[in-house]
C-alpha positions as a Markdown table, in Angstrom:
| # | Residue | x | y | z |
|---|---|---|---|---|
| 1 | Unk | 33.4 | 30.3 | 32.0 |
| 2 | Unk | 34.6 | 32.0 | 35.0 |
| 3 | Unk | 32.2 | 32.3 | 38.5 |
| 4 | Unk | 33.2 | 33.8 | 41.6 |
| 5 | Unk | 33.0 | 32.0 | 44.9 |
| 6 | Unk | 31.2 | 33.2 | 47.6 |
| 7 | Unk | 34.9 | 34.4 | 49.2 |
| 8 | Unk | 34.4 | 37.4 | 46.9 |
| 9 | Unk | 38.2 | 37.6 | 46.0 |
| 10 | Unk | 39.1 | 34.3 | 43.4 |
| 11 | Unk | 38.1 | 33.3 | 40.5 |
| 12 | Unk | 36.9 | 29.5 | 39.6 |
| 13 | Unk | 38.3 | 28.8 | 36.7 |
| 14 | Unk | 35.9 | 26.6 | 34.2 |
| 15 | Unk | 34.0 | 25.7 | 37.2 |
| 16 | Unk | 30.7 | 23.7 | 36.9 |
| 17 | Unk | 28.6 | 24.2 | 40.6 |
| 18 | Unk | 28.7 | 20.3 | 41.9 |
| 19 | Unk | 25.5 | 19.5 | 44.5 |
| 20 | Unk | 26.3 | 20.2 | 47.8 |
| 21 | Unk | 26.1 | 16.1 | 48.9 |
| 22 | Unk | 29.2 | 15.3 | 46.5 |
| 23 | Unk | 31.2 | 17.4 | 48.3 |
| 24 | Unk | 30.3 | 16.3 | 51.6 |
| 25 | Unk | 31.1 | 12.8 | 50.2 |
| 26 | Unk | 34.3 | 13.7 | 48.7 |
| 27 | Unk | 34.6 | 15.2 | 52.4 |
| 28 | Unk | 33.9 | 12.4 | 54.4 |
| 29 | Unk | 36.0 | 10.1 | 51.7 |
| 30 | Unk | 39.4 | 12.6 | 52.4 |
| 31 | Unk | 38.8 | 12.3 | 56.1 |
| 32 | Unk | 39.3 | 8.7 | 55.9 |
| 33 | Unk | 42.4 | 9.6 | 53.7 |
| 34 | Unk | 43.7 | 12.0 | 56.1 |
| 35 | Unk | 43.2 | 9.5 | 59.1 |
| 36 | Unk | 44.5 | 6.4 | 57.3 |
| 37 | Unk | 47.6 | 7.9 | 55.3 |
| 38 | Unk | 48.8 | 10.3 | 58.5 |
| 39 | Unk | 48.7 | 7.5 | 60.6 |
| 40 | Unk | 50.7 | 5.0 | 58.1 |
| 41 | Unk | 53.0 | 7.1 | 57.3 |
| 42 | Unk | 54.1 | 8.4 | 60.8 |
| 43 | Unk | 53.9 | 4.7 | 61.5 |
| 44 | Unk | 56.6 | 4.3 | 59.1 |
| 45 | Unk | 59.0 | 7.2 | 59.4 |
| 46 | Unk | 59.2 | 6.4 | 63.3 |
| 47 | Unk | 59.9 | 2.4 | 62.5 |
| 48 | Unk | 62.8 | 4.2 | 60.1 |
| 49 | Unk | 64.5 | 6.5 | 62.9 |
| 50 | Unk | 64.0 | 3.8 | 65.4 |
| 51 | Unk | 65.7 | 0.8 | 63.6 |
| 52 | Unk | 69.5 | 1.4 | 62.6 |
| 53 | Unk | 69.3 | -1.4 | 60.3 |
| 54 | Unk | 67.0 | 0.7 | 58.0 |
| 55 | Unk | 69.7 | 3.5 | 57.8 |
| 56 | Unk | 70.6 | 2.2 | 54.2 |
| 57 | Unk | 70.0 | 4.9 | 51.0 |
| 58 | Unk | 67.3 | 3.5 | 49.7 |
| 59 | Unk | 65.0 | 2.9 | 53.0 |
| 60 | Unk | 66.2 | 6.4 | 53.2 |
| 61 | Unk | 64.6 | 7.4 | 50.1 |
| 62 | Unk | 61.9 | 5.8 | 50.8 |
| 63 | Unk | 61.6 | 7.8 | 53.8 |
| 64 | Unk | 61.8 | 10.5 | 51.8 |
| 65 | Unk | 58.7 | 9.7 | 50.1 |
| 66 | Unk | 56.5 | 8.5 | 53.5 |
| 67 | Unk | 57.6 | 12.5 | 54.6 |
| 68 | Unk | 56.1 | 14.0 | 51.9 |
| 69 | Unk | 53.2 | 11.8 | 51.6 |
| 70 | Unk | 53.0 | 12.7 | 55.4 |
| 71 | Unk | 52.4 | 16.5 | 54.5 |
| 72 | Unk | 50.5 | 15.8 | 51.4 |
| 73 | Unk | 48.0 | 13.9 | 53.7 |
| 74 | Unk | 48.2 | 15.9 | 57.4 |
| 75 | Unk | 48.4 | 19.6 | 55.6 |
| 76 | Unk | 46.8 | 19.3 | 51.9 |
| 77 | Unk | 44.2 | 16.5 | 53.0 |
| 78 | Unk | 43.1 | 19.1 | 56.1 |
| 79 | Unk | 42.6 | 21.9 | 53.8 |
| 80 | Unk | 40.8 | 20.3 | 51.3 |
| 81 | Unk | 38.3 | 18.9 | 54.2 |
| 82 | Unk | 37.6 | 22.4 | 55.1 |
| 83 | Unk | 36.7 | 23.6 | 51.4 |
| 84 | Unk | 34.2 | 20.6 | 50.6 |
| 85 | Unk | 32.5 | 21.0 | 53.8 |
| 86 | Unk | 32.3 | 24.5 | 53.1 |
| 87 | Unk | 31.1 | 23.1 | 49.4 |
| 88 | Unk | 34.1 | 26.0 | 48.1 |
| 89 | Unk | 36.8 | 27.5 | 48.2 |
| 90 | Unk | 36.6 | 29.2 | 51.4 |
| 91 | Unk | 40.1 | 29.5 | 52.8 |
| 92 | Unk | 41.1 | 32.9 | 50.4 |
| 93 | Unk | 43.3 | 34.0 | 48.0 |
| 94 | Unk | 46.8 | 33.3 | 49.9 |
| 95 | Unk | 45.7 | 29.8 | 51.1 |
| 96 | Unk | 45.0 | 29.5 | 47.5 |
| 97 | Unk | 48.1 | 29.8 | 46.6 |
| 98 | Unk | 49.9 | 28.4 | 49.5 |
| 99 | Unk | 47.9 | 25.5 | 48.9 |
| 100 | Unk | 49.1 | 24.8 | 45.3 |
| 101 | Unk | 52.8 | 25.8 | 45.9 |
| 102 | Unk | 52.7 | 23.1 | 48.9 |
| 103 | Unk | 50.3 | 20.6 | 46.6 |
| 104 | Unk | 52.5 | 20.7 | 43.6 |
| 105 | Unk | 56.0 | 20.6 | 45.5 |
| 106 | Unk | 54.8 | 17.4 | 47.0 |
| 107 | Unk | 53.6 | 15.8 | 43.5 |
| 108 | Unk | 57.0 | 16.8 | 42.0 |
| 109 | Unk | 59.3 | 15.9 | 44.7 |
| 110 | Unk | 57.0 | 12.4 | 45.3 |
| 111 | Unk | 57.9 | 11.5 | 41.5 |
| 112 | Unk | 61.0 | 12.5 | 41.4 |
| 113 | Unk | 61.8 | 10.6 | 44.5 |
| 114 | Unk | 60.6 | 7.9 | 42.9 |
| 115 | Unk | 62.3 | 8.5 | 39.9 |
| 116 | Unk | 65.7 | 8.1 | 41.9 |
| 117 | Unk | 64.7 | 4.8 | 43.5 |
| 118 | Unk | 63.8 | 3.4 | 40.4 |
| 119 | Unk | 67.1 | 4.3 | 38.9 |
| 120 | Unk | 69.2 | 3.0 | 42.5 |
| 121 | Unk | 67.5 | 0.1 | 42.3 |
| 122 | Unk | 68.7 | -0.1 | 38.5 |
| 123 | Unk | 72.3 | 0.8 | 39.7 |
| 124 | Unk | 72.6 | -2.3 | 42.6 |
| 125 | Unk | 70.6 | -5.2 | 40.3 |
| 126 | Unk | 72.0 | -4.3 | 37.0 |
| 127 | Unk | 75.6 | -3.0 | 37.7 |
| 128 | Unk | 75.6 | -4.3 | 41.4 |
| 129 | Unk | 76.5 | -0.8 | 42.3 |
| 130 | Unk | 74.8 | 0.1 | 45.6 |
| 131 | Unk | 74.9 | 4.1 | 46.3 |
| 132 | Unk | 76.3 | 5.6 | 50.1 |
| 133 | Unk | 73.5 | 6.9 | 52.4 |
| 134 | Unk | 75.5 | 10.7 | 52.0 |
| 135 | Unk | 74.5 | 10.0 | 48.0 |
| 136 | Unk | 71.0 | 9.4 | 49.1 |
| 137 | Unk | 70.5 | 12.2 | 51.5 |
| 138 | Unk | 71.9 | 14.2 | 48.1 |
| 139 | Unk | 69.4 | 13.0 | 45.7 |
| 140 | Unk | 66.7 | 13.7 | 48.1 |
| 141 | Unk | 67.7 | 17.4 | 48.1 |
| 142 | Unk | 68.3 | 17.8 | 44.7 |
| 143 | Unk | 64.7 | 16.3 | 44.4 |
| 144 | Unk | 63.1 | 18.4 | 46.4 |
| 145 | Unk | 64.9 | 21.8 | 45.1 |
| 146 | Unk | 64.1 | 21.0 | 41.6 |
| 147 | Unk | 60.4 | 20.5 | 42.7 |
| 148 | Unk | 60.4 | 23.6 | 44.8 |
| 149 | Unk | 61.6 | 25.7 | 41.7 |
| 150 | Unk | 58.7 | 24.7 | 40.0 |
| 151 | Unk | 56.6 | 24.3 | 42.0 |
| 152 | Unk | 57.4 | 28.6 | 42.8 |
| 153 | Unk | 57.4 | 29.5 | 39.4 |
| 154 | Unk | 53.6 | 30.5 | 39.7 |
| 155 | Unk | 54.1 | 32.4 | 42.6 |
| 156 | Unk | 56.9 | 34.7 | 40.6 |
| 157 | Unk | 54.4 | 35.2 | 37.4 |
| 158 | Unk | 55.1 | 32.1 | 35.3 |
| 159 | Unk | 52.0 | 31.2 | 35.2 |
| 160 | Unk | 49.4 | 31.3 | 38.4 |
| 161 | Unk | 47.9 | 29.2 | 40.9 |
| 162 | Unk | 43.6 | 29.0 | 40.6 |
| 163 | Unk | 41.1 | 27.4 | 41.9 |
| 164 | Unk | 40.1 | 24.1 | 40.1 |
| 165 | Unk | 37.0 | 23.4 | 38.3 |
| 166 | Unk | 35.7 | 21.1 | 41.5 |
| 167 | Unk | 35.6 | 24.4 | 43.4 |
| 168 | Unk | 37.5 | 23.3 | 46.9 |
| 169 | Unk | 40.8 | 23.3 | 45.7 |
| 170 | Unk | 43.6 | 25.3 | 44.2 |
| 171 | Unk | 46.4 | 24.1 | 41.4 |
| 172 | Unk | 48.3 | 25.4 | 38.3 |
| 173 | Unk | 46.3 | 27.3 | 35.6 |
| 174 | Unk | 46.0 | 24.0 | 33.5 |
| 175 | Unk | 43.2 | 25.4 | 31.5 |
| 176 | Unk | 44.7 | 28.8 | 30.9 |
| 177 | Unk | 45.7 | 29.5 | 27.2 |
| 178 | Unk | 48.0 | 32.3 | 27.8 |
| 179 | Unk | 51.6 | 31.8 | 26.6 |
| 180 | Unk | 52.7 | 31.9 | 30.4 |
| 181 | Unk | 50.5 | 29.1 | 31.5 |
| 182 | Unk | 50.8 | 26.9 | 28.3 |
| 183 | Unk | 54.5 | 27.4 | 28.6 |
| 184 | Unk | 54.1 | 26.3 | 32.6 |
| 185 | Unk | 52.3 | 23.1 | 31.8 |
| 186 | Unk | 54.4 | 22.1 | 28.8 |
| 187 | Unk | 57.3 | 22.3 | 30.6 |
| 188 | Unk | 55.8 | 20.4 | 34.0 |
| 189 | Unk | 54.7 | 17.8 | 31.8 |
| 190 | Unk | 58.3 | 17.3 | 30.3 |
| 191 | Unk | 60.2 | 18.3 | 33.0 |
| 192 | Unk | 58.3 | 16.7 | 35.5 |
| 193 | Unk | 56.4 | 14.0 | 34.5 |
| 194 | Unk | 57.7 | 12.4 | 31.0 |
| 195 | Unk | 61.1 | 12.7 | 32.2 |
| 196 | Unk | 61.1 | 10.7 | 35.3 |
| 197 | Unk | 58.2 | 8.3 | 34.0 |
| 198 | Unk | 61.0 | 7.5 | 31.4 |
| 199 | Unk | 63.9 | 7.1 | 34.0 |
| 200 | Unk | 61.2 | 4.6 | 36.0 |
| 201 | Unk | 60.2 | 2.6 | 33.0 |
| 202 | Unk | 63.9 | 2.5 | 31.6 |
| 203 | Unk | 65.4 | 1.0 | 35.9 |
| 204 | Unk | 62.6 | -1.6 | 36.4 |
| 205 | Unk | 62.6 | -3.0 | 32.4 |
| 206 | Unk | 66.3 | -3.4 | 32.8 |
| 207 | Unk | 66.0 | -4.7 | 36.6 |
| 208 | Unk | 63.4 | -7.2 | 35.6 |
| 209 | Unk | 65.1 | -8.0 | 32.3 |
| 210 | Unk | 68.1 | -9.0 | 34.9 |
| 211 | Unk | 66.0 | -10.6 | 37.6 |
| 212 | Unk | 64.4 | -13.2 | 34.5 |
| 213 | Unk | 68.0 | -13.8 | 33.7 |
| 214 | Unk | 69.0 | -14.5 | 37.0 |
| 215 | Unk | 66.1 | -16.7 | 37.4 |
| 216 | Unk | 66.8 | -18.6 | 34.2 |
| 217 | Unk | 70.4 | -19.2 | 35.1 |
| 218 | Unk | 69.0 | -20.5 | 38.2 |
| 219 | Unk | 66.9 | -23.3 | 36.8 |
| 220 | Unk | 69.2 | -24.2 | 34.5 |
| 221 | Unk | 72.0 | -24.6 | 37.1 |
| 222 | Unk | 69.3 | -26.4 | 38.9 |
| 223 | Unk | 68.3 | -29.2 | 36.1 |
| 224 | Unk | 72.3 | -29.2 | 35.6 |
| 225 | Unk | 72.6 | -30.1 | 38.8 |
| 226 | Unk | 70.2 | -32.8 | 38.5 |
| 227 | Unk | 71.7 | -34.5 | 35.8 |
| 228 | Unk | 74.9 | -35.1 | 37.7 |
């Protein structure tokens, strides 16, 4: 079922009217998360630029993912305040979609940046082959252009960007059964998800398959030890 909001110009898609207190809670809840995660994380990027000694490629992936948390929480977070005080979407169609193309660039980049560190941290414990901050600073674009084609795909007809059925904010056409948008979720859900899920399960079962080797090596060099 489709309802229009009270802007007039969008569509809710498969939107069920929530009482007007659970969005103020929601509301009150994402003002702690803005306040608590825009203060961390600018605690942390400025504790990275500060301190040379955390210059290395992973801290700066890491970084990598305190930014985009950063934006996720100072720009998305304020936005989404706005609509569940307003109890709706009240921020129109073009925030709409500005609003999902920022939302879902920062989802995919975040896993995909996590993706990479799962699978650096693979490279220096399993193969003992630590990457060069210029590498880093590579994947870190590559992640964020791969999540920015996506993440514009809507915007250029393949598929569309709607507001959810909570009312206050705006994402992907996940209910839409159109070829376009069941092609569009498909794909992010491959592409996006399964794909580096699988890279992050594969780098930490073979780092921690290497760490309880290590560690059993260590007691038995240990009791050896003992026994001279």
């Amino acid at each position: 079922m489709n309802e229009t909001n009270s802007s007039g110009s969008l569509n809710v898609v498969g939107h069920e009217r929530l009482p007007d207190t659970a969005h103020y809670v929601f509301g009150v809840s994402f003002v702690i998360f803005n306040v608590t995660a825009t203060s961390g994380n600018i605690m942390v990027l400025s504790v990275f630029f500060r301190s040379d000694k955390l210059r290395s490629a992973n801290c700066f992936l890491v970084a990598s993912v305190c930014f985009g948390d950063l934006l996720m929480s100072s720009v998305g977070l304020t936005m989404l305040i706005i609509s569940s005080f307003a109890t709706h979407w009240i921020l129109g169609e073009t925030a709409c979609t500005a609003y999902g193309t920022l939302m879902t660039f920062l989802g995919l980049s975040q896993i995909t940046l996590l993706a990479a560190i799962a699978y650096t941290r693979y490279l220096l414990v399993v193969h003992n082959n630590c990457i060069k901050p210029l590498i880093a600073k590579i994947i870190a674009m590559s992640s964020y252009v791969y999540a920015l084609g996506f993440s514009l795909a809507p915007v250029f007809g393949w598929s569309s960007f709607v507001v959810e059925p909570i009312g206050t904010s705006c994402g992907p056409n996940w209910v839409g059964i159109d070829l376009k948008d069941v092609s569009y979720n498909m794909t992010l859900l491959i592409l996006c998800f399964l794909m580096p899920l699988s890279i992050i399960l594969f780098s930490y079962s073979k780092v921690y398959i290497k760490e309880e080797f290590y560690e059993e090596v260590g007691i038995e060099t240990t009791v050896q030890k003992n026994h001279l």
